[in-house]
N, C-alpha and C positions, 0 to 999 in steps of 0.2 A: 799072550794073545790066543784068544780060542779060535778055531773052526768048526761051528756048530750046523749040522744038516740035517732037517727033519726029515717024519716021515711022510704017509700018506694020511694018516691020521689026524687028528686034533692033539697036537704037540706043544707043552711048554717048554720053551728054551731059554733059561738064563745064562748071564754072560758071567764075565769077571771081572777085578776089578783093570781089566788091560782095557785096549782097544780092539774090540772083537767084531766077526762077521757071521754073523748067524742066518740062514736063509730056511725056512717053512716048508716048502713046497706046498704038497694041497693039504683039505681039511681046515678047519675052523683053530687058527693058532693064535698063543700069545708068545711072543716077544718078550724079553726085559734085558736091557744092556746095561741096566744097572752103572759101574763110572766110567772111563776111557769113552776115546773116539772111534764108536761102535758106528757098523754099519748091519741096517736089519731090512730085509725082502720078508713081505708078506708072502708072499707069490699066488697061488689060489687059494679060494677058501675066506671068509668073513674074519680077518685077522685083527688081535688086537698087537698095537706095537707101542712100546717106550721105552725110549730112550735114555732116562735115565743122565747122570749130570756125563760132563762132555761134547762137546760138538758133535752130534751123531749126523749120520745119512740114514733117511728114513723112507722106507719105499712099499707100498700097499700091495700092487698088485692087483691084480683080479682079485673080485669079490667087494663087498660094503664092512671097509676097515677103520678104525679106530686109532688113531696113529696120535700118539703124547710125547716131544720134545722135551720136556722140560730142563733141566739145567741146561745152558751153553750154547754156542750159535750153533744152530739146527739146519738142517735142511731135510724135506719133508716132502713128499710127492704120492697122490694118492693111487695113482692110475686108473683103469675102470672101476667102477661097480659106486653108489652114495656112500660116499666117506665122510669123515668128521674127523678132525684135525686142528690138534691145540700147540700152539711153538713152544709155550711156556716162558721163562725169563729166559733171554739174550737177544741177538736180535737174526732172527729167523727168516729163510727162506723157505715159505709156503706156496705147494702149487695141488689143487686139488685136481689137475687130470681131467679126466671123462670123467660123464655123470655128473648126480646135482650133489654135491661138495659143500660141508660146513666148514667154514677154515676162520680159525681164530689166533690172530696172532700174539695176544697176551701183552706182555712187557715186554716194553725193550722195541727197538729201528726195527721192524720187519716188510720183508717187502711177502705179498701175499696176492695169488693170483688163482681166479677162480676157474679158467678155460671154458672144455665147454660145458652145458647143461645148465640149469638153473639153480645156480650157485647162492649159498648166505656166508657175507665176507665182513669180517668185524677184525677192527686193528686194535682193539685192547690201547694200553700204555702207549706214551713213546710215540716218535715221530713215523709214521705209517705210510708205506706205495700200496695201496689196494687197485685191484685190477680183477672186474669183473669176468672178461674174456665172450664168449658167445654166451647167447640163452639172455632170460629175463631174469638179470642178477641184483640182489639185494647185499647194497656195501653200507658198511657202518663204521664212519673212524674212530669214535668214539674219542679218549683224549688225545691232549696236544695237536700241533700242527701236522695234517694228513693231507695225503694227495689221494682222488677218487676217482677212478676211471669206469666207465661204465662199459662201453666200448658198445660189439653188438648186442642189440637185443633191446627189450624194451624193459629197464633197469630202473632202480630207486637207490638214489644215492644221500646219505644224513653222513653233514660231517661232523657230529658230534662239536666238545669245546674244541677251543683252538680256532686260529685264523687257518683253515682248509681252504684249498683249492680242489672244486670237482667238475671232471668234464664226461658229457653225457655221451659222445661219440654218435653212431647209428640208432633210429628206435627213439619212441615218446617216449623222455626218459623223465622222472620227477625226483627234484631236489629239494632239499632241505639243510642250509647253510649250517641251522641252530646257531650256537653261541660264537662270538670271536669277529673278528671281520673278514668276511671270506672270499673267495671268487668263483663265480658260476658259470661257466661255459655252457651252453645248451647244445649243438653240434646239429645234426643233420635234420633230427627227428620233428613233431611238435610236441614239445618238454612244457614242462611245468616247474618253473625253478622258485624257491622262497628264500630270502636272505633271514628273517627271523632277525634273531640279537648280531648289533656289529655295523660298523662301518662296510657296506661288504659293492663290492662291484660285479654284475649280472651281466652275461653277454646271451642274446638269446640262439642268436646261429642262424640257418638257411630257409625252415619251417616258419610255421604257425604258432607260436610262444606265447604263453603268459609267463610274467616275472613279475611281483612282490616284493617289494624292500624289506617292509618290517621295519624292528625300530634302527635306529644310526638313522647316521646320515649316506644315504647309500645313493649308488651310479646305476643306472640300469641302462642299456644299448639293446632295442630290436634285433637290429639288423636286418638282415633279409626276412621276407614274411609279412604275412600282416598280422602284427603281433598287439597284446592286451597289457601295458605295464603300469604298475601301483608304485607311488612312491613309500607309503604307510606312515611313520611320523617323519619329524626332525627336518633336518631339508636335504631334497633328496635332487638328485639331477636323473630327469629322463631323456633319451634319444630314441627315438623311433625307426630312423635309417631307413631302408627303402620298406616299399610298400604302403598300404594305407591302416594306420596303425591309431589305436585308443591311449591317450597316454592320461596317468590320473595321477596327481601329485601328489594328494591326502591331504594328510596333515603338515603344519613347519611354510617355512617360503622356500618355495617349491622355484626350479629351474627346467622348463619341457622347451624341447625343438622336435620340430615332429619328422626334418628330413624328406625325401620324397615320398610319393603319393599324397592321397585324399585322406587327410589326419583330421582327427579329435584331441584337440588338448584341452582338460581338464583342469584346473589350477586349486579349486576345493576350499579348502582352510587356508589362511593364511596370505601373505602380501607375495605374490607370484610373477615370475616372468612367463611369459608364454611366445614363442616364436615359430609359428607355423612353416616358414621356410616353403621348397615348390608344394607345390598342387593345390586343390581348393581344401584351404582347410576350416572346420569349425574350433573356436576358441571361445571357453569362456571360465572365465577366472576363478568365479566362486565368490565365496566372502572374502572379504580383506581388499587391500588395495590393489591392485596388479594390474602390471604391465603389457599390453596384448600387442603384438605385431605378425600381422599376416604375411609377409614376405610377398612370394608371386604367386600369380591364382589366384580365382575367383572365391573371398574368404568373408564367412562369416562371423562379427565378434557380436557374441551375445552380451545385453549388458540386464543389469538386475538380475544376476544369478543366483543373489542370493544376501542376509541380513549384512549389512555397512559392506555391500558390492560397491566399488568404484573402480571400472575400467580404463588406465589410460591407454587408448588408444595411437601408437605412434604412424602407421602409415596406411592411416586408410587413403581409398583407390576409388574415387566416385564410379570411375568408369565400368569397375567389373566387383567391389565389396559390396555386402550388406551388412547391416546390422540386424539381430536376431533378441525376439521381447520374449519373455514368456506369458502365459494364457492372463497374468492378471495385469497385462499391462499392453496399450494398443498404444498408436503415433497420437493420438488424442488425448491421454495423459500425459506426454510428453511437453515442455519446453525447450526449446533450441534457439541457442543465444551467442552471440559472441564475446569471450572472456574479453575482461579488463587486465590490465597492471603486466602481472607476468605473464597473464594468459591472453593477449590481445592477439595474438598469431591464432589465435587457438577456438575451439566450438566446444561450447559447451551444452550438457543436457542434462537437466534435472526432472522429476516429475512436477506436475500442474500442482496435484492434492497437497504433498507437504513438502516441496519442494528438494527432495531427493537428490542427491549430487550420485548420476550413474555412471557419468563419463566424459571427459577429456580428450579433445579430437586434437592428437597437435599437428599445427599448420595445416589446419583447414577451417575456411571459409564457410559460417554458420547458413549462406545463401546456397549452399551446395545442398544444403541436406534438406529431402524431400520426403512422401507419404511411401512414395515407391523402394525408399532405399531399404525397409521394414520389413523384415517375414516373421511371424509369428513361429514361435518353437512350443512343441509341448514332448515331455517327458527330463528326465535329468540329463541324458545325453544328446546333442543335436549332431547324431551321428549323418556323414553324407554319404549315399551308400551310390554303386556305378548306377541305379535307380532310384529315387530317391521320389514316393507320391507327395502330390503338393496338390491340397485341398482347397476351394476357393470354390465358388458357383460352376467351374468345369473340373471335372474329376482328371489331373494328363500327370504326367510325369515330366521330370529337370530335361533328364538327357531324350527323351522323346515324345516330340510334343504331338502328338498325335491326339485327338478331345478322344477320352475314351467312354463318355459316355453325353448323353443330351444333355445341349446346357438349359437352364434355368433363366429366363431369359431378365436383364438386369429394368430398373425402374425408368429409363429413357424408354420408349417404345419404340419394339423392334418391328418394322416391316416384313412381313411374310412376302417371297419372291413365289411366282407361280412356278410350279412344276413342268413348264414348257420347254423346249427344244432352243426356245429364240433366246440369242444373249441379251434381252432388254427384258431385266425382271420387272413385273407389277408393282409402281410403287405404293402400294394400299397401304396408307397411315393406321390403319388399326391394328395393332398386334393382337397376334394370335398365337398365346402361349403352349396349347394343346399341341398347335399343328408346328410348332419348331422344326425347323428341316434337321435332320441325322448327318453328319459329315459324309457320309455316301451320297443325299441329292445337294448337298452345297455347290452352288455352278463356280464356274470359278472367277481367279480376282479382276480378271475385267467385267464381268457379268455381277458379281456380290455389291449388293447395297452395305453403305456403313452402319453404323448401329445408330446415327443418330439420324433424328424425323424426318429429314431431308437428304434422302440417298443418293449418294456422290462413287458408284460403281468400279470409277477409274482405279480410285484409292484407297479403298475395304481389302484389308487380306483376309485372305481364309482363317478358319479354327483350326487347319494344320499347323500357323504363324505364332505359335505362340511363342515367346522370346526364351532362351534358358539365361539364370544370371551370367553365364561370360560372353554373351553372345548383346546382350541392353538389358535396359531396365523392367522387371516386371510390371505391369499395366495398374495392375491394387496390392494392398497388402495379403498375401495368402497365408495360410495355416501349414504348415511341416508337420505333420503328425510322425511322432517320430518314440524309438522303443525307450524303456527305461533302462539305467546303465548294469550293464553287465558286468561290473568290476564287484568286488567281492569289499565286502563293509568290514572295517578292522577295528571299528570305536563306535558305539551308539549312541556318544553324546559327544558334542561337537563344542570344542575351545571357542571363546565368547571373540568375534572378530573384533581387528583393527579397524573402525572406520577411517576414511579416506580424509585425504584432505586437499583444496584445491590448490594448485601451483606445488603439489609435493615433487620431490627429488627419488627419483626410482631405482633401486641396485642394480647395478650391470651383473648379469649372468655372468657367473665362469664355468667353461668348459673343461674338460683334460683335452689337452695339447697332443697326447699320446697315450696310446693302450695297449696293456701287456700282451704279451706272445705266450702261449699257450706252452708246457715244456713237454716233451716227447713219452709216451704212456711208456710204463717199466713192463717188459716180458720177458719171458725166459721158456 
């Protein structure tokens, strides 16, 4: 066994074939412990160090060193200065220190940790703990089953093949499952997680989240946040959890609950369940057959969303739902009838032109449904925002109904009230569209004439009155000008739907019962 001590210089120091201790001191050194359980200090100075076959201890130092394990379980440490760091075959402890640290830990179980600086972490072979540490660190597990911690910072984690598990910790962190069935934690930040290939399960975390399934058949969970989630193919189960969250199922029969808040479910391709659950939410299926149930809240289900749409409807709510048309279709193309046979509980709606089967109302009474229960949607998503404009002959808004701009005044003639003091307006039969009074000289509702020719004062509410759906029924059918969807297109050609059929039998969703616990980041 040697004891080898440089000097100030740029020194090579070779070992023997013992277990030897060789330390640098300053100057630009190399290292080589060549066999035995060496141990090698850089100490200062841009050092190169290997270790050579052996379990070595491998230590940088001050300066941007160079640090090679190769044969035998390693440990490796870079200290300050940008190091780069290879374990080589066995299975290695990697810790790159301060600074921004390349560490690779080759073949073979390595646990590899990048600390602070803006770290690049790749686990080579073999089953991998990677551990970003501080800074905006980039992990890579590359093969087999790998664990990815990003921790702080705003990090990119790829678990290469392998069923991986990676969790983002602090910081917008962005994932990428790639191959195997994986698990995606998202953590505090607002992350961007992709499941790609794999049966893979997404958990988005506390933030503002988009999650991507990809192909499998994959799980995604919001969670907190108001998050954006993609089924992509296969059949994919989404939860949205709290917040008011976009949920799109893609392609396959798709399974969405949207959780609390104000949700968008999506259904797309294929025969879907959709379960809005609290708040008001929009639902609308897509192609294929599917299933819609709005749970509580004030919920819209869109129907004709798209070629062989047939909506069944299980719990509409006269009292506070609507149903939502798109631009080429108004309540005037509609028929609304009461099913026969199996469907005699039940209301059905086709179109007038070619008689279209759009929807299936079960247990509800065909005399329920009205001109007013109808709002026009336009764009691909009928997303409902805490504002939400709603176009019609008064330009106002859901959640405040204030007329925000002069109305237009409708085909019954409206009576012009005079501009006077006294609360008994003028009832002059002749309207006068120019002179429309502005919500500012509107007198109020004991003073306001009705809109119809014979003004009844008592009973006219003001233009403040405008109803929002949870509150009655809207007065006509209005227009929702609304954005196009925001989710990300994963196929430009679209699987030829199932059309529907009447009295069908619909899959019951399943959910998981239970979700994994996350396992404690490796440090050292």
């Amino acid at each position: 066994m040697a004891n080898l001590i440089g000097t100030d210089s740029n020194d090579f120091l070779l070992g023997t074939p013992q277990g030897d201790r060789i330390r640098a001191l300053d100057g630009d050194d190399t290292l080589l412990g060549v066999a035995g359980d060496d141990t090698l200090e850089g100490d200062n100075g841009n050092d190169q160090i290997i270790g050579g076959d052996g379990a070595d201890s491998l230590f940088g130092g001050e300066g941007n060193d160079e640090i090679i394990g190769n044969q035998g379980r390693d440990t490796a440490s870079g200290g300050n200065g940008d190091d780069s760091i290879r374990g080589g075959l066995g299975n290695d402890i990697l810790n790159g220190n301060d600074g921004s640290d390349t560490v690779f830990g080759d073949a073979g179980d390595d646990l590899v940790r990048g600390n602070a600086g803006f770290d690049v972490i790749a686990g080579g072979t073999g089953n991998d703990t990677l551990t970003g540490g501080d800074g905006d660190d980039s992990v890579f597990g590359n093969a087999d089953d790998d664990f990815l911690y990003g921790e702080i910072g705003d990090d990119s984690l790829n678990g290469g093949s392998g069923s991986d598990q990676l969790f983002g910790g602090d910081g917008k962190d962005y994932f990428r499952g790639e191959d195997g069935s994986d698990t995606l934690y998202g953590g505090a930040g607002t992350d961007s997680l992709y499941g790609d290939g794999g049966n893979d399960q997404i958990f988005g975390g506390k933030a503002n989240d988009t999650a991507i399934g990809g192909t499998g058949s994959d799980t995604i969970r919001g969670d907190e946040g108001q998050d954006l989630l993609q089924g992509g193919e296969d059949n994919d189960f989404l939860f949205g959890g709290k917040g008011s969250d976009v949920l799109d199922g893609g392609f396959g029969d798709d399974s969405l609950a949207g959780g609390l808040g104000d949700d968008t479910l999506l259904g797309s391709f294929g025969n879907d369940n959709l379960f809005g659950a609290e708040g008001n939410d929009c639902l609308s299926g897509g192609e294929g057959s599917d299933t819609l149930t709005g749970g509580s809240g004030s919920d819209i289900f869109v129907l004709g969303a798209g070629p062989g749409s047939l909506a069944l409807i299980t719990d509409y709510n006269e009292a506070e739902d609507f149903f939502g048309l798109p631009t080429n279709l108004s309540f005037t193309d509609l028929v609304i009838t009461q099913g026969n046979g199996a469907n005699r509980r039940d209301t059905v709606i086709t179109t007038k032109k070619d008689g279209k089967l759009l929807a299936i109302l079960i247990d509800t009474p065909a005399g329920l449904i009205e001109a007013t229960d109808f709002v026009s949607v336009t764009g691909t998503v009928p997303v409902r925002p805490t504002t939400t404009t709603v176009t019609t002959t008064v330009t106002t808004t859901i959640s405040d109904p204030t007329v925000a701009t002069t109305p237009t005044p409708t085909p019954t003639p409206t009576p012009t009230p005079t501009p006077t003091p006294t609360p008994t307006p003028t009832p002059t039969p002749t309207p006068t569209p120019a002179t429309t009074p502005t919500p500012a000289t509107t007198p109020t509702p004991a003073t306001t004439p009705t809109p119809a020719t014979t003004p009844t004062p008592a009973t006219t509410p003001t233009p403040a009155t405008t109803p929002t759906p949870t509150a009655s029924r809207i007065p006509s059918p209005p227009t929702i000008s609304l954005p196009d969807s925001p989710l990300l297109s994963i196929k430009s050609i679209a699987p030829t739907p199932t059309p529907g059929l009447l009295g069908m039998s619909s899959p019951t969703p399943i959910f998981p019962s239970a979700w994994p616990t996350p396992p404690t980041p490796f440090g050292f």
